[in-house]
C-alpha positions in Angstrom: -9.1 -5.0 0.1 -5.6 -2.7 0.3 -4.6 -5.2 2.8 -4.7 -7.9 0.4 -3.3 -6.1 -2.5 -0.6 -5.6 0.1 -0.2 -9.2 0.8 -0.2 -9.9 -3.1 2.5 -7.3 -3.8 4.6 -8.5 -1.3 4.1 -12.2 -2.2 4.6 -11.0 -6.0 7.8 -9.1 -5.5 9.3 -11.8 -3.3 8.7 -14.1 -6.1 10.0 -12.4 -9.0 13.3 -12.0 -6.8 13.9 -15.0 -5.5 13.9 -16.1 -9.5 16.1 -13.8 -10.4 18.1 -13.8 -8.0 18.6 -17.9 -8.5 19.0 -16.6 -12.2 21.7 -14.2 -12.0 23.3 -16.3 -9.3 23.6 -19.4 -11.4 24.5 -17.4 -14.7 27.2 -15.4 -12.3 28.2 -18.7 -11.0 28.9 -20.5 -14.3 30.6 -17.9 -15.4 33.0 -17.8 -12.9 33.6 -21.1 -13.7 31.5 -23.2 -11.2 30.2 -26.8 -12.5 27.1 -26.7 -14.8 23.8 -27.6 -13.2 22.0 -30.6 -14.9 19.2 -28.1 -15.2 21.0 -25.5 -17.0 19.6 -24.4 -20.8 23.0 -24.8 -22.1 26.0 -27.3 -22.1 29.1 -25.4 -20.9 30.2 -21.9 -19.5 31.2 -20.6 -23.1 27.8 -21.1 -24.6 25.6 -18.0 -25.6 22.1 -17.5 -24.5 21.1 -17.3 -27.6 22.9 -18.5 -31.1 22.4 -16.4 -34.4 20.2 -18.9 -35.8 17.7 -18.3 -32.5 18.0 -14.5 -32.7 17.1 -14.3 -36.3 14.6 -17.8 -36.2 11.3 -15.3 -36.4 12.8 -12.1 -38.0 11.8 -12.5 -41.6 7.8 -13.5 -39.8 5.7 -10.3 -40.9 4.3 -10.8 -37.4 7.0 -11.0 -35.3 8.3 -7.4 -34.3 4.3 -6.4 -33.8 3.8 -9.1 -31.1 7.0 -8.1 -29.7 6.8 -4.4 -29.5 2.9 -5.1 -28.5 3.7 -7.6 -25.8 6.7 -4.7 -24.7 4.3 -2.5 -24.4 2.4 -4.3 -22.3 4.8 -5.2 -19.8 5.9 -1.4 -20.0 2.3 -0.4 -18.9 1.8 -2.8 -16.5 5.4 -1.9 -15.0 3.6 2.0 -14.7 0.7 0.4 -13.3 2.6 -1.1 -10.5 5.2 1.7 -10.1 2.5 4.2 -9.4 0.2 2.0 -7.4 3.6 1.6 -4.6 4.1 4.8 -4.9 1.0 6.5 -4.6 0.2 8.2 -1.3 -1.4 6.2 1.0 -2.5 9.0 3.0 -4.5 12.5 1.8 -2.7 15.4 1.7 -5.2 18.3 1.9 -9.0 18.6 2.5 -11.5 20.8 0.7 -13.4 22.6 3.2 -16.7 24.0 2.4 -16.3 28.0 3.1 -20.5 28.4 2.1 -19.2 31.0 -0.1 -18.9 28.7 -3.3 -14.9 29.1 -3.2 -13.9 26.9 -0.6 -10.4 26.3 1.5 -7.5 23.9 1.8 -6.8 22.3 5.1 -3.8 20.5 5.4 -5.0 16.6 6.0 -2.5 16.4 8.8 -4.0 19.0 10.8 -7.3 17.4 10.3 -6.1 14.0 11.5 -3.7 15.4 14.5 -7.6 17.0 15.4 -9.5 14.0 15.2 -6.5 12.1 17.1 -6.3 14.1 19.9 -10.5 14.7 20.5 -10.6 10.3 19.9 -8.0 10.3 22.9 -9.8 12.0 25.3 -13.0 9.7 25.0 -13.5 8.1 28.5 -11.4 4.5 28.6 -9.7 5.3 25.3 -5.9 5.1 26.4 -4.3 6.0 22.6 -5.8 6.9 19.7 -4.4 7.6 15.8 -6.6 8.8 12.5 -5.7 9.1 9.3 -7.2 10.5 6.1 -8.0 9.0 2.5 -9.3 8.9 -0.1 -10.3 12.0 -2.7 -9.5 15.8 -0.7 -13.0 16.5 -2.0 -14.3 13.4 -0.3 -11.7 12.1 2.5 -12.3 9.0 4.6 -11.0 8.3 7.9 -9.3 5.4 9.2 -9.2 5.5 12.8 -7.2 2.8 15.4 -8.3 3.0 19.1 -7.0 1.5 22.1 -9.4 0.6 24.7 -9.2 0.1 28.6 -10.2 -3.2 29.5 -13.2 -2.0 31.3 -14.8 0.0 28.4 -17.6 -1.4 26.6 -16.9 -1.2 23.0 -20.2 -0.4 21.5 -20.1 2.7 24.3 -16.7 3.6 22.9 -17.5 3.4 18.8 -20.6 5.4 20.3 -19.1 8.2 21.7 -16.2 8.4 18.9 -19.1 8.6 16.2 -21.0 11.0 18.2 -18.4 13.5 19.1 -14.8 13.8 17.0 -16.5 12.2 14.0 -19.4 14.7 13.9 -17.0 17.3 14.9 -14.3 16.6 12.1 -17.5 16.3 9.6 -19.0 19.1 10.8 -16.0 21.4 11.0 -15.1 20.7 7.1 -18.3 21.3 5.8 -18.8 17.4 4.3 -21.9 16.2 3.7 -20.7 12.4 5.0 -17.3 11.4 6.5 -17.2 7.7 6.0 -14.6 5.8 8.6 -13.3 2.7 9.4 -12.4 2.0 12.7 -10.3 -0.4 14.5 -10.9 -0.9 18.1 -8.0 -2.7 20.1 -7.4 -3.3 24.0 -4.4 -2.0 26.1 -2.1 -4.4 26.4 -0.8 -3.5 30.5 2.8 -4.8 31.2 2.6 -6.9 34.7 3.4 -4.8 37.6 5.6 -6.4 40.6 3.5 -6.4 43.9 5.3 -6.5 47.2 
């Protein structure tokens, strides 16, 4: 699902920029005197955008400044919306570990993933691996990429990865689930010369 918001973000943004910037290009570019597109709204370089007569058309209408603050608003919020949603962090900070006291501890999310990383690695015929952490600190998910030797069976490998560092990583925070996604990927080998 992220990847797809991703997609339609980037889609979105390159979008809205290519139309403004053939906007302000062709409102920079009759200005500076170039010809006037048969498409353009207005007749000559010295026209306004908008006359008096349009600016005050809907100002004596009890329901014009309403709508307009209202629908302002609205693209304000929706501005927020997508501001925080880009700049939200992608990736969790800190994990609540379970002391079994009732007070609990912090663990930097970092430290958990550089764990899980390096105990993914040393699964037989896994040449890299990476983790990272999402999701709530009070209920993290991993997200874990591994790269596998041509020869390993991939079942064996998902196997062994769910047996061992994801057990481990649950286990050591205390959590009663520690739900991940994994991607499993081949080594690519660069061609060696024989002689």
């Amino acid at each position: 699902m992220r990847a797809v918001l991703r997609i339609v973000d980037r889609v979105f943004l390159a979008l809205v920029g290519l139309v403004l910037l053939v906007l302000g290009g062709s409102v920079l570019a009759v200005g500076l005197g170039a010809p006037v597109p048969s498409w353009w709204i207005h007749d000559d370089e010295h026209d306004v955008l908008l006359s008096d007569a349009e600016r005050t058309r809907w100002q004596d209408e009890s329901w014009w400044w309403p709508v307009v603050i209202a629908a302002l608003a609205v693209l304000l919020l929706l501005a927020l919306w997508w501001l925080v949603a880009v700049l939200r962090r992608r990736r969790l900070a800190e994990v609540l570990v379970d002391t079994g006291d009732g007070e609990g501890a912090l663990v930097r999310g970092r430290a958990v993933e550089d764990a899980l990383t390096q105990e993914s690695a040393h699964i037989d015929g896994v040449g890299r691996a990476k983790a990272r952490l999402t999701g709530r600190r009070s209920a993290p998910e991993a997200r874990v990429r591994l790269a596998l030797e041509p020869h390993v069976d991939p079942g064996a490998a998902l196997h062994d990865f769910t047996a061992g560092p994801l057990t481990h990583a649950r286990a050591s925070a205390g959590l009663e689930s520690l739900p991940a996604e994994v991607r499993l990927k081949g080594v690519k080998h660069g061609a060696e010369r024989v002689s």
